[in-house]
mmJSON file of the N, C-alpha and C atoms, coordinates in Angstrom:
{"data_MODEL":{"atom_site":{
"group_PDB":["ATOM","ATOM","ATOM","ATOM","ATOM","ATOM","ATOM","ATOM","ATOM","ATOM","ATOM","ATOM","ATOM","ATOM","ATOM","ATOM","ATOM","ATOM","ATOM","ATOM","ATOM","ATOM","ATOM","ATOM","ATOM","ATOM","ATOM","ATOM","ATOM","ATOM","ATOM","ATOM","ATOM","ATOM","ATOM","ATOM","ATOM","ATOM","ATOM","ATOM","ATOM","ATOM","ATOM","ATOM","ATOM","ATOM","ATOM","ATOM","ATOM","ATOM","ATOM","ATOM","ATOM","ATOM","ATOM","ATOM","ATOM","ATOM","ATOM","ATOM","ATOM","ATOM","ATOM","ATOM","ATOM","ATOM","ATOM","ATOM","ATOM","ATOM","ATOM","ATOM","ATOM","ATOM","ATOM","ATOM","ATOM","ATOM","ATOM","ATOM","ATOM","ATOM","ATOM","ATOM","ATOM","ATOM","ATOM","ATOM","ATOM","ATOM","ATOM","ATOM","ATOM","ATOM","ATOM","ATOM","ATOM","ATOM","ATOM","ATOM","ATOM","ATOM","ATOM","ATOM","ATOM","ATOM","ATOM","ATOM","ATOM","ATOM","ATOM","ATOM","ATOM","ATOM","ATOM","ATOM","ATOM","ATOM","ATOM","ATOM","ATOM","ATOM","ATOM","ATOM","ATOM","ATOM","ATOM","ATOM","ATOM","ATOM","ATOM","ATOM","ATOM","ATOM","ATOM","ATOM","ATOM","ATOM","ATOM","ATOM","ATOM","ATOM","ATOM","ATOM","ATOM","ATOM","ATOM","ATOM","ATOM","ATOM","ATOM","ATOM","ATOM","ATOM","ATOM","ATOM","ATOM","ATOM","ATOM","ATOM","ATOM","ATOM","ATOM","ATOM","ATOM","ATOM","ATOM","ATOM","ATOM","ATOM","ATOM","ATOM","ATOM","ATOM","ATOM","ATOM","ATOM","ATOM","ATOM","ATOM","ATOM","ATOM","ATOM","ATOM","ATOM","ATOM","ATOM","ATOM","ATOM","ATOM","ATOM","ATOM","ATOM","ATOM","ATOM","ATOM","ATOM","ATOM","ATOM","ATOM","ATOM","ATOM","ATOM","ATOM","ATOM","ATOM","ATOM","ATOM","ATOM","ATOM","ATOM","ATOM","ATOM","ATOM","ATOM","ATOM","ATOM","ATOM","ATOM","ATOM","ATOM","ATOM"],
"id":[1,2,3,4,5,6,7,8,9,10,11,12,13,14,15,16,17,18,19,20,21,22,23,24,25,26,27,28,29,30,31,32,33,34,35,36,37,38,39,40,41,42,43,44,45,46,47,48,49,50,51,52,53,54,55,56,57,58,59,60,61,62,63,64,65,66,67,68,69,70,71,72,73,74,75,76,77,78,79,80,81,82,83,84,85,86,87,88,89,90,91,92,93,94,95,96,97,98,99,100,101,102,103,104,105,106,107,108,109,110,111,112,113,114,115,116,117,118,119,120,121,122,123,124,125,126,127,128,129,130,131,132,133,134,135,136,137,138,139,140,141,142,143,144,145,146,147,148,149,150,151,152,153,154,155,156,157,158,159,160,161,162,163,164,165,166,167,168,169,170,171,172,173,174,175,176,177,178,179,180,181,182,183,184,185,186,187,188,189,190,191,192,193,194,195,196,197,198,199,200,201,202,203,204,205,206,207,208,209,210,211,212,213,214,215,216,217,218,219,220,221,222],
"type_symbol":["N","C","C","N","C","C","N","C","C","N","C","C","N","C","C","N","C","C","N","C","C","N","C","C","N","C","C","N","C","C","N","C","C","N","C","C","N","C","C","N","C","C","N","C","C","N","C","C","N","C","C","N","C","C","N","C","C","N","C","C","N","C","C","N","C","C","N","C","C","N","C","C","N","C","C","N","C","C","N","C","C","N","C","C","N","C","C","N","C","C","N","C","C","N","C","C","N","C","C","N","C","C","N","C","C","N","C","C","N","C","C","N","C","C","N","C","C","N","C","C","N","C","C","N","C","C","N","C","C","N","C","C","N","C","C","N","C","C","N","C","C","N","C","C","N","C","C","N","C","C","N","C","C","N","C","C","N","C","C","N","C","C","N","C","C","N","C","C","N","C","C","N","C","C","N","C","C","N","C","C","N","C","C","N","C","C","N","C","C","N","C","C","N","C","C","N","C","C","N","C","C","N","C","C","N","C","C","N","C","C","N","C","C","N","C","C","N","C","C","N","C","C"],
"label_atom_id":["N","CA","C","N","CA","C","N","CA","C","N","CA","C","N","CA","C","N","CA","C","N","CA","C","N","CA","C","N","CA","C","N","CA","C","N","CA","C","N","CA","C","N","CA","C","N","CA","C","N","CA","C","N","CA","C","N","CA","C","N","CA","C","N","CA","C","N","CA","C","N","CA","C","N","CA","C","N","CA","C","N","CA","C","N","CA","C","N","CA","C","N","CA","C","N","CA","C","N","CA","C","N","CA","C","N","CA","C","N","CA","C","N","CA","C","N","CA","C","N","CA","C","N","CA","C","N","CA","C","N","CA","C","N","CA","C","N","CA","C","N","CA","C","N","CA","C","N","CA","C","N","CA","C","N","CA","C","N","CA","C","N","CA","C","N","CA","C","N","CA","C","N","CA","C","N","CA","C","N","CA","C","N","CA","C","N","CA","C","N","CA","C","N","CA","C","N","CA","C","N","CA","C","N","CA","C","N","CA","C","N","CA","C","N","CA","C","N","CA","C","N","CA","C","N","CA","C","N","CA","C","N","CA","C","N","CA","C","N","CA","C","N","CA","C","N","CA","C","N","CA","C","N","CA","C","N","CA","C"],
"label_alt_id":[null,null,null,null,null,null,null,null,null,null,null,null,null,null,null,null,null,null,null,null,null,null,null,null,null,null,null,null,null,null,null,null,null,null,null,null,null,null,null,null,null,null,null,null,null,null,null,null,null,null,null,null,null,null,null,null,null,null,null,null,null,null,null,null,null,null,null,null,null,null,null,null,null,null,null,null,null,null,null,null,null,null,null,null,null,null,null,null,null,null,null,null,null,null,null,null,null,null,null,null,null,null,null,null,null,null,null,null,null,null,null,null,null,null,null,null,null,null,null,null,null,null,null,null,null,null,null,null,null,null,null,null,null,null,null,null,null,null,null,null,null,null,null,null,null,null,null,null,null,null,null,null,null,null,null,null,null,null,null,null,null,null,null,null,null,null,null,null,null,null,null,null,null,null,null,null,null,null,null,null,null,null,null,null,null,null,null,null,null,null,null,null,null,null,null,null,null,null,null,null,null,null,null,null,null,null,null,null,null,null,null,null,null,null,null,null,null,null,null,null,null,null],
"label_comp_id":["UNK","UNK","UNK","UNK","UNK","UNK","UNK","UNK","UNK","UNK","UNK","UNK","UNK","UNK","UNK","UNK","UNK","UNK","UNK","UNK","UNK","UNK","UNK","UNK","UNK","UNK","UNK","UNK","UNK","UNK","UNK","UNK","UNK","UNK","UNK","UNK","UNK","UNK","UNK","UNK","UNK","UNK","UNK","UNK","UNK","UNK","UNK","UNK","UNK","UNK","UNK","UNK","UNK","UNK","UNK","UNK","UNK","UNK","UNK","UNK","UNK","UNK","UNK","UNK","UNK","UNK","UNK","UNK","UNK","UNK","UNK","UNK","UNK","UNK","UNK","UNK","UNK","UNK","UNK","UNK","UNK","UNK","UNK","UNK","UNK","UNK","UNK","UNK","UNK","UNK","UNK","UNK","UNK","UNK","UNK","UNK","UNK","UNK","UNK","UNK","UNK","UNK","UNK","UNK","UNK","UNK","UNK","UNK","UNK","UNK","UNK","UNK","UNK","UNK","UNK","UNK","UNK","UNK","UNK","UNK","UNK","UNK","UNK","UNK","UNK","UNK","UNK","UNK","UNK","UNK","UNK","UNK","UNK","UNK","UNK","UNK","UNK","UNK","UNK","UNK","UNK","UNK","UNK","UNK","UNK","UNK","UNK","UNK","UNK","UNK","UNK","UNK","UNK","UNK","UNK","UNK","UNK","UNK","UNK","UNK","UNK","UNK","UNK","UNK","UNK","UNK","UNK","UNK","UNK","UNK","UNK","UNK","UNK","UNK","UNK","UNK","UNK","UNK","UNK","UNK","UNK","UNK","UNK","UNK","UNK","UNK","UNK","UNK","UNK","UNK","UNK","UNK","UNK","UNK","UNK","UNK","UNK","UNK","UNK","UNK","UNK","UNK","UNK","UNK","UNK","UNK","UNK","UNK","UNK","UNK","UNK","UNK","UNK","UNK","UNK","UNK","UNK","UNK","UNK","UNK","UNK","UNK"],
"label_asym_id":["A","A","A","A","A","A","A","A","A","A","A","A","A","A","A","A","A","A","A","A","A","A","A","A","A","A","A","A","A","A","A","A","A","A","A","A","A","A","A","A","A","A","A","A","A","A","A","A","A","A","A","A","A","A","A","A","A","A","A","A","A","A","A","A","A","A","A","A","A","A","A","A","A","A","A","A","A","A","A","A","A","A","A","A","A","A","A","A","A","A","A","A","A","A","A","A","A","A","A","A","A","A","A","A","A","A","A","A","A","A","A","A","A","A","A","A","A","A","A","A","A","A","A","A","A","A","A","A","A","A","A","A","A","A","A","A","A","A","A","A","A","A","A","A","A","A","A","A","A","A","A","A","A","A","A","A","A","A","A","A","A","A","A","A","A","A","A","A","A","A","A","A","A","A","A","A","A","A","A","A","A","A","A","A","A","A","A","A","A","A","A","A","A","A","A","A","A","A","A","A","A","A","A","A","A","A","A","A","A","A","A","A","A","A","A","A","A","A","A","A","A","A"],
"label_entity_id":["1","1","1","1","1","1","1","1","1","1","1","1","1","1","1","1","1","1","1","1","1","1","1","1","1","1","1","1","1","1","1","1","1","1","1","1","1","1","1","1","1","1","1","1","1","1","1","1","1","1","1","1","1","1","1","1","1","1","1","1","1","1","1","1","1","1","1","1","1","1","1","1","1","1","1","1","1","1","1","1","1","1","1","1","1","1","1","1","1","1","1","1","1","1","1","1","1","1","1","1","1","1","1","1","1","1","1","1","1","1","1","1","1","1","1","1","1","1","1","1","1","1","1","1","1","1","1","1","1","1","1","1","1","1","1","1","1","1","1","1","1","1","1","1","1","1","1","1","1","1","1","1","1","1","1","1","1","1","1","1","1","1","1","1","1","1","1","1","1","1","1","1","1","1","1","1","1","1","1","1","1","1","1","1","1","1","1","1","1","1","1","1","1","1","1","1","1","1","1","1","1","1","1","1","1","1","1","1","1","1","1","1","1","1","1","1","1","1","1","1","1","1"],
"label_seq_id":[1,1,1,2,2,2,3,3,3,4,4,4,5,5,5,6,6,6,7,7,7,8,8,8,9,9,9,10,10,10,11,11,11,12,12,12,13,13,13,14,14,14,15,15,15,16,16,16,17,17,17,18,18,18,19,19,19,20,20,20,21,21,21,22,22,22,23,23,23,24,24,24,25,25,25,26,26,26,27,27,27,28,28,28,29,29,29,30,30,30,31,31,31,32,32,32,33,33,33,34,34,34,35,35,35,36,36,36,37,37,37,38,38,38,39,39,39,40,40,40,41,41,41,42,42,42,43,43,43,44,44,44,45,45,45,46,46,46,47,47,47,48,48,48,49,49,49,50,50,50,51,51,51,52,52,52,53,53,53,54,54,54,55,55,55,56,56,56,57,57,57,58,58,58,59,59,59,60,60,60,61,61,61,62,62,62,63,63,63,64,64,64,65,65,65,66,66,66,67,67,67,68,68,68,69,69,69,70,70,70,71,71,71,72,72,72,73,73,73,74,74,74],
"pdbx_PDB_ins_code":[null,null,null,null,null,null,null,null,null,null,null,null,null,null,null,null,null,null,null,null,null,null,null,null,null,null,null,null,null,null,null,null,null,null,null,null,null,null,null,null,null,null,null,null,null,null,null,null,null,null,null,null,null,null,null,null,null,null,null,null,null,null,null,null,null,null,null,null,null,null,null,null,null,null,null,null,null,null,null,null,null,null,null,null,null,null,null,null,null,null,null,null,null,null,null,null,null,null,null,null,null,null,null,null,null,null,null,null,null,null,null,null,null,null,null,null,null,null,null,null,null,null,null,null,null,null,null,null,null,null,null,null,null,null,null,null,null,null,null,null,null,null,null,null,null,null,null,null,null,null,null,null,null,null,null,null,null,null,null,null,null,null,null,null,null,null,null,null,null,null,null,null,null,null,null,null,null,null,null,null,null,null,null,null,null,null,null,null,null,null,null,null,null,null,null,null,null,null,null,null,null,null,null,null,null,null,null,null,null,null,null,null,null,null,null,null,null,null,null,null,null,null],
"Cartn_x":[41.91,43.227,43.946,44.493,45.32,46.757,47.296,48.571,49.951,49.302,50.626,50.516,49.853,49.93,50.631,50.403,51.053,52.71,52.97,53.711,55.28,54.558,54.904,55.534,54.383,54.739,55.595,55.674,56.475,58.089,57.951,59.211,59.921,58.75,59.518,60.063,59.575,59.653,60.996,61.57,62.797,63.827,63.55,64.672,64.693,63.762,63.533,63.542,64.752,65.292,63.731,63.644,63.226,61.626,60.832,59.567,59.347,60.168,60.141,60.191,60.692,60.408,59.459,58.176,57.311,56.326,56.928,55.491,55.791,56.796,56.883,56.305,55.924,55.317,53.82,53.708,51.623,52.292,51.574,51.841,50.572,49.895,48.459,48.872,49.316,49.752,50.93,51.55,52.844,52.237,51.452,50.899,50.351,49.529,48.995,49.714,49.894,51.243,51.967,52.69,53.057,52.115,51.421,49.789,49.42,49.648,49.278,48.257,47.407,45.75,45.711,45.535,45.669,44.316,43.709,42.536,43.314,41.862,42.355,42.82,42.479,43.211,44.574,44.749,46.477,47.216,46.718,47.33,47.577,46.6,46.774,47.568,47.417,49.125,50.243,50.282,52.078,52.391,51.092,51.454,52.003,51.968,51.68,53.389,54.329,55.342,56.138,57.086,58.679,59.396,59.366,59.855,61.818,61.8,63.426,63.784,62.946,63.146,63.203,62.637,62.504,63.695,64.713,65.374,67.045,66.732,67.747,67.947,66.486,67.013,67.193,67.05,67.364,69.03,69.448,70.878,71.313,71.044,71.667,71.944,70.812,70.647,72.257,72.279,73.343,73.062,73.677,72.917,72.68,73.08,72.404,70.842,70.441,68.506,68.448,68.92,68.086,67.904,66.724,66.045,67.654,67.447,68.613,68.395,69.47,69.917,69.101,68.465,67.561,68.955,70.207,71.018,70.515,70.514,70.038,71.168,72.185,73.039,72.605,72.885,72.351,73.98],
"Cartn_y":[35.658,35.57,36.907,37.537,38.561,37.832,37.988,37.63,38.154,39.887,40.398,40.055,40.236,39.258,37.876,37.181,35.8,36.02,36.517,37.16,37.552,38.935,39.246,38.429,37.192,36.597,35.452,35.068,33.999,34.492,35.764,36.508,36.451,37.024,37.038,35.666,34.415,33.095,32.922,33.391,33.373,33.988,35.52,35.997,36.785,36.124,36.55,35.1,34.669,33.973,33.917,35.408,35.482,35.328,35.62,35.399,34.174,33.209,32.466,31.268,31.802,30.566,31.205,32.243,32.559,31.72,31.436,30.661,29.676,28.722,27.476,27.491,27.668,27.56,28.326,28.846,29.32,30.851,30.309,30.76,31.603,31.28,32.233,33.084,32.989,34.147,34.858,34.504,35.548,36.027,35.634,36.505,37.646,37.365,38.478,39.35,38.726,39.755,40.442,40.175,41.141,41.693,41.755,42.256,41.609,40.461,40.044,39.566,39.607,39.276,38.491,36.884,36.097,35.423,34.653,33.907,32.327,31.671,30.454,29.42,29.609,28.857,28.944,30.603,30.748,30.499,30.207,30.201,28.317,27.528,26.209,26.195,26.646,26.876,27.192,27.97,28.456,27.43,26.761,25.843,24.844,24.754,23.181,22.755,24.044,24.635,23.448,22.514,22.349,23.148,23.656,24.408,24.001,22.621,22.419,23.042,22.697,23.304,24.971,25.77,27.347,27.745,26.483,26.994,26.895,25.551,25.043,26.503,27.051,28.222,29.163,29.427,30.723,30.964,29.696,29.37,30.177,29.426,29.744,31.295,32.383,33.377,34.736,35.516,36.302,37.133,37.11,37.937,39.049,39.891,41.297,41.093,40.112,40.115,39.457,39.648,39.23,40.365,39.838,41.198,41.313,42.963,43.254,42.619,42.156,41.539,40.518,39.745,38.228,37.266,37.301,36.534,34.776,34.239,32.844,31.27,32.385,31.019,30.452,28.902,28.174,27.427],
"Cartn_z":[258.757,259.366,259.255,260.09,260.226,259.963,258.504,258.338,258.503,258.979,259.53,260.846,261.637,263.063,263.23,262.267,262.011,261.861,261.161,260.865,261.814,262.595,263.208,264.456,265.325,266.019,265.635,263.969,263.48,263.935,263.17,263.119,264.963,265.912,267.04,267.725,267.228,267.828,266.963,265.806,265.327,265.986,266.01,266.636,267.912,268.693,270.376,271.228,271.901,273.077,273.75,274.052,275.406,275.197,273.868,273.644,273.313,272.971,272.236,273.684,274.532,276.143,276.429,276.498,276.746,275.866,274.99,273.934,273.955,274.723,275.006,276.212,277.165,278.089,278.02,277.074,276.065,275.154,274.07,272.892,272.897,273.219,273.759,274.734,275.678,276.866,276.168,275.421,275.022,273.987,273.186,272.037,272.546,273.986,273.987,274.867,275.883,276.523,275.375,274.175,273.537,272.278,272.469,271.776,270.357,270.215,269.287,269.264,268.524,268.625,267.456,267.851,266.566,267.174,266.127,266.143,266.61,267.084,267.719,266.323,265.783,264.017,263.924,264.062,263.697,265.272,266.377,267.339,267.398,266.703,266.407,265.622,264.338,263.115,264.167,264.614,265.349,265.956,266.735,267.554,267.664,265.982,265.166,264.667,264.711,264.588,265.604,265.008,266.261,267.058,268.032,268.85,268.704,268.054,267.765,266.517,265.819,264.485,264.603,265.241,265.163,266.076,267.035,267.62,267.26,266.077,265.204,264.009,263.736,262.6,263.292,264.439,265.068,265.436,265.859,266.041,264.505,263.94,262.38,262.047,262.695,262.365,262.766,261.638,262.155,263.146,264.697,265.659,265.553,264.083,263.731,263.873,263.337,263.196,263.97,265.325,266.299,267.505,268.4,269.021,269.827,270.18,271.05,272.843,273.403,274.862,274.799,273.746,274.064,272.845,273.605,273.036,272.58,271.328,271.136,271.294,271.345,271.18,272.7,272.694,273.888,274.064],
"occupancy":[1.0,1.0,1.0,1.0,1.0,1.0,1.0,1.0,1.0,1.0,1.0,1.0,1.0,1.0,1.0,1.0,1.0,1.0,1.0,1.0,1.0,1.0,1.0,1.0,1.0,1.0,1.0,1.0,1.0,1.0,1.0,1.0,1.0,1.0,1.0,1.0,1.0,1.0,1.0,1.0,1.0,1.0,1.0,1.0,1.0,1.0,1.0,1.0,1.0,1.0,1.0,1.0,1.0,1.0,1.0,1.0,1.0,1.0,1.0,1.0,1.0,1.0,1.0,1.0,1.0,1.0,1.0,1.0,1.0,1.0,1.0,1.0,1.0,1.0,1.0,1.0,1.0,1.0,1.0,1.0,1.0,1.0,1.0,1.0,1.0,1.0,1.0,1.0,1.0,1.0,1.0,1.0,1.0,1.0,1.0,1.0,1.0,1.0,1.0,1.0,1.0,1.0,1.0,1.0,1.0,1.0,1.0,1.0,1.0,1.0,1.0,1.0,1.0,1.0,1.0,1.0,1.0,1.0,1.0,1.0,1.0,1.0,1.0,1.0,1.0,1.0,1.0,1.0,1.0,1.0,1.0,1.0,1.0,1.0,1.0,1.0,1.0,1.0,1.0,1.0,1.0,1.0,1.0,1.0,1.0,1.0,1.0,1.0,1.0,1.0,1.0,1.0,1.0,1.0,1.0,1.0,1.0,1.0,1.0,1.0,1.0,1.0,1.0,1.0,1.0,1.0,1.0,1.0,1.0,1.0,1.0,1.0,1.0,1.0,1.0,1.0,1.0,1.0,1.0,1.0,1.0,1.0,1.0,1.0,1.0,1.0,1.0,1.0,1.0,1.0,1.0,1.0,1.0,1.0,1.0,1.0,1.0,1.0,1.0,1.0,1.0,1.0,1.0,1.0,1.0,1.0,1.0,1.0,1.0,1.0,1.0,1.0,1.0,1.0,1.0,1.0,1.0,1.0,1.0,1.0,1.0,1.0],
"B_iso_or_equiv":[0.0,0.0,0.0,0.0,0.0,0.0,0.0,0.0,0.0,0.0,0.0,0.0,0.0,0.0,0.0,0.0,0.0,0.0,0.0,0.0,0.0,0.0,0.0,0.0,0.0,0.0,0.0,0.0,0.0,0.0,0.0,0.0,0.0,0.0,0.0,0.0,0.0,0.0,0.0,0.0,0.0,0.0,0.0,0.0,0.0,0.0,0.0,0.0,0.0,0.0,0.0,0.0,0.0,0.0,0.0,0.0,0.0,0.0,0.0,0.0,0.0,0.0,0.0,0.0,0.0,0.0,0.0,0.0,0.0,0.0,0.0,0.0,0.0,0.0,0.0,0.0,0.0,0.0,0.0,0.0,0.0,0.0,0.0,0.0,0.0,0.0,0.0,0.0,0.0,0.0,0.0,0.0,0.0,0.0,0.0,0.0,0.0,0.0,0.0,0.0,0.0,0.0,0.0,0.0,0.0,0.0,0.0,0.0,0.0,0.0,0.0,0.0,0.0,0.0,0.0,0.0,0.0,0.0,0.0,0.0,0.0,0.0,0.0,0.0,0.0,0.0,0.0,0.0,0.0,0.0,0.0,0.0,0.0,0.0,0.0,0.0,0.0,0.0,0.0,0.0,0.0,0.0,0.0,0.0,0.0,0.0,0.0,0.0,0.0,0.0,0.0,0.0,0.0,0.0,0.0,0.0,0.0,0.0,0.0,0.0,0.0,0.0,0.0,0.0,0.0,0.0,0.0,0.0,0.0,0.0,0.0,0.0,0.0,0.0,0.0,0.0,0.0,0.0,0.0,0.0,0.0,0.0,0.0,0.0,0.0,0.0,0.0,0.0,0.0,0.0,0.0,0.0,0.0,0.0,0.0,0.0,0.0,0.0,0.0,0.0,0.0,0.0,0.0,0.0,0.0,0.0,0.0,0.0,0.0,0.0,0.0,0.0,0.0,0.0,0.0,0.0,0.0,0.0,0.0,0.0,0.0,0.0],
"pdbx_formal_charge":[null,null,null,null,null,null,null,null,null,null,null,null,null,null,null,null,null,null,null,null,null,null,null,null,null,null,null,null,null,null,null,null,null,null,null,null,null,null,null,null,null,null,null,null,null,null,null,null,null,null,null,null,null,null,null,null,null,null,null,null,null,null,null,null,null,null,null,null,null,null,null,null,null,null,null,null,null,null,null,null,null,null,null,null,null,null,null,null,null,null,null,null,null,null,null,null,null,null,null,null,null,null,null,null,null,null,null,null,null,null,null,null,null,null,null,null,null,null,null,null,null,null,null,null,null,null,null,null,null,null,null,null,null,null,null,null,null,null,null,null,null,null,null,null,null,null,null,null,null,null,null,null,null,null,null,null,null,null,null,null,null,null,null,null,null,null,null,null,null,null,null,null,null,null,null,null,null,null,null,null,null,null,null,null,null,null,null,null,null,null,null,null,null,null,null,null,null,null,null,null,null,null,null,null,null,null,null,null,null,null,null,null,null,null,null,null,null,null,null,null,null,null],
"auth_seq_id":[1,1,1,2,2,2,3,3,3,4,4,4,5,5,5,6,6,6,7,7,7,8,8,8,9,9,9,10,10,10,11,11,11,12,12,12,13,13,13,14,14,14,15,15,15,16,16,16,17,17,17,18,18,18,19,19,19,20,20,20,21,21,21,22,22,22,23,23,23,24,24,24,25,25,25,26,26,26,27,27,27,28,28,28,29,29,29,30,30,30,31,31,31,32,32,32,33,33,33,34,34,34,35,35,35,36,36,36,37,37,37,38,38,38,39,39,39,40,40,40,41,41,41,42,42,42,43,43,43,44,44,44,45,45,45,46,46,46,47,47,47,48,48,48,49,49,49,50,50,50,51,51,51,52,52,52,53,53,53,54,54,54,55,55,55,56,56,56,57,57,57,58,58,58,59,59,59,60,60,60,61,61,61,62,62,62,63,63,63,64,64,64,65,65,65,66,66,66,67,67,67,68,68,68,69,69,69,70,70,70,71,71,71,72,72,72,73,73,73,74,74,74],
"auth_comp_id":["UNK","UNK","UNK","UNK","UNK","UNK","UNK","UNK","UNK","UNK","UNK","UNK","UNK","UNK","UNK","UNK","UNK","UNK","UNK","UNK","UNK","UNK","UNK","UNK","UNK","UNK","UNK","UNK","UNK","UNK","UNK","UNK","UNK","UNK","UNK","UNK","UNK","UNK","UNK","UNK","UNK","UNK","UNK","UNK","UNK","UNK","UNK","UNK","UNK","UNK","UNK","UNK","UNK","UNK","UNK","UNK","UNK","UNK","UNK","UNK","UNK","UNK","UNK","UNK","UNK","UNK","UNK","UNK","UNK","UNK","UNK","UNK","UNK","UNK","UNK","UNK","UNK","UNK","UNK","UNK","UNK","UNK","UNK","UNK","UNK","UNK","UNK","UNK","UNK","UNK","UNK","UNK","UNK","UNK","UNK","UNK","UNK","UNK","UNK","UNK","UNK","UNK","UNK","UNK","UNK","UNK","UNK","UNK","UNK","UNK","UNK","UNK","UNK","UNK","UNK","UNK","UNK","UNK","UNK","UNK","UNK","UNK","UNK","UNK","UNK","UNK","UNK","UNK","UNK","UNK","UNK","UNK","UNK","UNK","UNK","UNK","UNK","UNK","UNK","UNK","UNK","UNK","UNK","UNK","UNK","UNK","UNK","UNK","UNK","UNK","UNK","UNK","UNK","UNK","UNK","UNK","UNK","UNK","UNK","UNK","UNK","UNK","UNK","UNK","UNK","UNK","UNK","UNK","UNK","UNK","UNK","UNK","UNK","UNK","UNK","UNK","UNK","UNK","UNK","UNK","UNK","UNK","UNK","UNK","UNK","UNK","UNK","UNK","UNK","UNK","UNK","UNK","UNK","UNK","UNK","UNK","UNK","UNK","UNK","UNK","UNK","UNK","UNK","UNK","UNK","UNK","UNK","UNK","UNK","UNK","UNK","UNK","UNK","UNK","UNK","UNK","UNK","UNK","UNK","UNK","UNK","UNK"],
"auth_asym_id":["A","A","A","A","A","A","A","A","A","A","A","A","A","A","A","A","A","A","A","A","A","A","A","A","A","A","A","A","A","A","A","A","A","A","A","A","A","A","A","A","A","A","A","A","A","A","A","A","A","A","A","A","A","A","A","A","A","A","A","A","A","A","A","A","A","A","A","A","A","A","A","A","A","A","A","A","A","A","A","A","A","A","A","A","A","A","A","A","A","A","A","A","A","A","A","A","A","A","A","A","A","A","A","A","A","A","A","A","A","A","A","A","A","A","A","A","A","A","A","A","A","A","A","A","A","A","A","A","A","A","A","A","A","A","A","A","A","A","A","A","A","A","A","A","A","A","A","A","A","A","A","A","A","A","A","A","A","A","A","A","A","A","A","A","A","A","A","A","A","A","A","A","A","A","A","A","A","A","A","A","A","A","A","A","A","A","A","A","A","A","A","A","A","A","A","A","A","A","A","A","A","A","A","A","A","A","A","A","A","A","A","A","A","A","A","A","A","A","A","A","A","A"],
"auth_atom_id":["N","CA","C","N","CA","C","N","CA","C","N","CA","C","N","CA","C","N","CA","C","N","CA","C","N","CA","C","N","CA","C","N","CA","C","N","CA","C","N","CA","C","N","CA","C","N","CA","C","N","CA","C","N","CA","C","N","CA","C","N","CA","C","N","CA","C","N","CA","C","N","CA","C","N","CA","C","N","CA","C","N","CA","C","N","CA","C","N","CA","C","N","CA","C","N","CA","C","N","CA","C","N","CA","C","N","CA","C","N","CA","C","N","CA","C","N","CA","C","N","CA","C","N","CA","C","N","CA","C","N","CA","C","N","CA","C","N","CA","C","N","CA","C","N","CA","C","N","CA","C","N","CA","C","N","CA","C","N","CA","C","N","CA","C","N","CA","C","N","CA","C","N","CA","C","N","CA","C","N","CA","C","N","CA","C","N","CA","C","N","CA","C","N","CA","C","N","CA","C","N","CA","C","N","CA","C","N","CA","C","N","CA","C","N","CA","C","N","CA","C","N","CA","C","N","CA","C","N","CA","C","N","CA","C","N","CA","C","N","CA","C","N","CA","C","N","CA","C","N","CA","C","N","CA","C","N","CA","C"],
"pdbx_PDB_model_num":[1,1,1,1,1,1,1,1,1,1,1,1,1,1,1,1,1,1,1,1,1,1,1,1,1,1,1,1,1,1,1,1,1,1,1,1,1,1,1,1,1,1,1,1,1,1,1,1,1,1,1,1,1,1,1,1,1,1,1,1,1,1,1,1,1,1,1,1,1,1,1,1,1,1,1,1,1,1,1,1,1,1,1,1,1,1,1,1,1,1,1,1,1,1,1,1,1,1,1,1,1,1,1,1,1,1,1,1,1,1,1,1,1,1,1,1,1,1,1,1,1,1,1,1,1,1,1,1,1,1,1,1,1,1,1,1,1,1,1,1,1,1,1,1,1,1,1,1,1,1,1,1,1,1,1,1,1,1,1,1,1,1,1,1,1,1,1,1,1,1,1,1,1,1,1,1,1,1,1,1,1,1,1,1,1,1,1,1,1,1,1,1,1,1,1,1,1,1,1,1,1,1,1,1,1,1,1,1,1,1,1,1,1,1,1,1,1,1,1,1,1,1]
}}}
């Protein structure tokens, strides 16, 4: 397992709006569109993830740590 890859894409499904509707509609196509090269294991783990739950803590987040112009509030 590449755990900074994991990682990395955990982190962007937190504080990227805009990657984060890319991996609701394939988490496989946005990984790799933004070059993440995860094995089909960790792409089943992310997957395995509530998309309410990652969008309930993202709300939470102070919009300093979040990516710049992918605003989260809904």
């Amino acid at each position: 397992m590449s755990q900074e890859a994991v990682e990395q894409a955990l982190g962007r499904l937190i504080t990227d709006e805009r990657f984060r509707g890319l991996a609701a509609e394939s988490l496989e196509a946005a990984c790799l569109q933004e070059g993440y090269r995860l094995f089909p294991s960790e792409l089943r783990l992310l997957s395995g993830l509530e998309q309410q739950y990652i969008r309930e803590f993202a709300n939470q987040l102070n919009p300093g740590l979040c990516r710049a112009n992918t605003p989260i509030r809904q």
